[in-house]
C-alpha positions, -999 to 999 in steps of 0.1 A, spaced: 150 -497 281 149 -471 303 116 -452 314 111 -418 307 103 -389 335 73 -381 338 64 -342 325 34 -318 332 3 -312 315 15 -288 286 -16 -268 295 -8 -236 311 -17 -240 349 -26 -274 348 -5 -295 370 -13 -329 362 17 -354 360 16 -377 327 39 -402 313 43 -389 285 46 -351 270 15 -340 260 -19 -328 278 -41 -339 304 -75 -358 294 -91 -328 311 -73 -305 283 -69 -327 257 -100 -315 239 -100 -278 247 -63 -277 233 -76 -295 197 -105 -272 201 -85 -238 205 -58 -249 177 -88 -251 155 -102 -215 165 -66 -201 162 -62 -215 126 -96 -203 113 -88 -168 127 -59 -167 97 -90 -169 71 -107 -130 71 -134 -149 51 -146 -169 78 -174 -147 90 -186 -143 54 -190 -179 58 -208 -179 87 -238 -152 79 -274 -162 79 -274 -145 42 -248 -168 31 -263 -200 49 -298 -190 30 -280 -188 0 -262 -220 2 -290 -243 8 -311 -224 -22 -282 -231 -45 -279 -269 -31 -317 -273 -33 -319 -261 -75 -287 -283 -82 -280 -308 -57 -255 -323 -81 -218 -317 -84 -213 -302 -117 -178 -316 -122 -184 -350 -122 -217 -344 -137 -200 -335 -170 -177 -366 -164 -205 -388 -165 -209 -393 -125 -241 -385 -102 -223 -372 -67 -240 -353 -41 -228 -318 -37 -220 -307 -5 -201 -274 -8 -212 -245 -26 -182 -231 -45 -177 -196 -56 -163 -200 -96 -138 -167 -91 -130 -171 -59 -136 -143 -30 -99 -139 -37 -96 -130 -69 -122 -107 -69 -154 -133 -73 -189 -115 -61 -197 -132 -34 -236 -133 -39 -240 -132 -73 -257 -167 -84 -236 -173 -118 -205 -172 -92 -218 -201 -74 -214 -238 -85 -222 -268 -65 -196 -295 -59 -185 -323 -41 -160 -325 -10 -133 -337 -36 -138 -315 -63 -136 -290 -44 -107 -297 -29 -89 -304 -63 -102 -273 -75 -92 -251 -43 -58 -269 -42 -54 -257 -78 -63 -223 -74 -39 -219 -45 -15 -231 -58 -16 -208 -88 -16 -180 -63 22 -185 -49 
């Protein structure tokens, strides 16, 4: 089987040879790290997210009720670990208002975001 040639590093002025397509180990990380900064740039929320007043908020919430709520009512004691607003920013939700705010798990709240999202299209 023949060998492939070898390409450049696919970051821009970086002239490192490889033998296969892709980047450098010198870039590797900076290009994963950049991809990540470019995709949260999308989400106009993300600085909301980031506040000191939401951060304060989150760990009083987590500290009252450190219990996910949904599997609470199923029966289930499970950490929470995201604070979830109930009408999403979104929709219209208040974003400080405490009865907006519900504590859940990693994977309710992904089964509940997926669901609202999808709703949305």
């Amino acid at each position: 089987m023949p060998r492939s040639a070898p390409t450049p590093c696919r970051y821009p002025g970086c002239g490192a040879v490889l033998a296969s397509p892709g980047f450098c180990p010198q870039h590797r990380a900076s290009a994963h790290r950049d991809y990540g900064r470019a995709r949260r740039g999308f989400d106009a929320e993300i600085g909301f997210y980031q506040s000191k007043d939401w951060r304060v908020l989150r760990a009083a919430v987590l500290r009252e009720s450190p219990l996910c709520l949904t599997c609470k009512v199923h029966g289930r004691l499970v950490l929470a670990g995201v604070v979830d607003h109930v009408v999403p920013l979104k929709d219209g939700g208040a974003r400080f208002d405490r009865a907006n705010l519900q504590p859940l798990c990693v994977a309710c709240h992904n089964r509940k975001t997926a669901r609202e999202t999808a709703g949305r299209r």
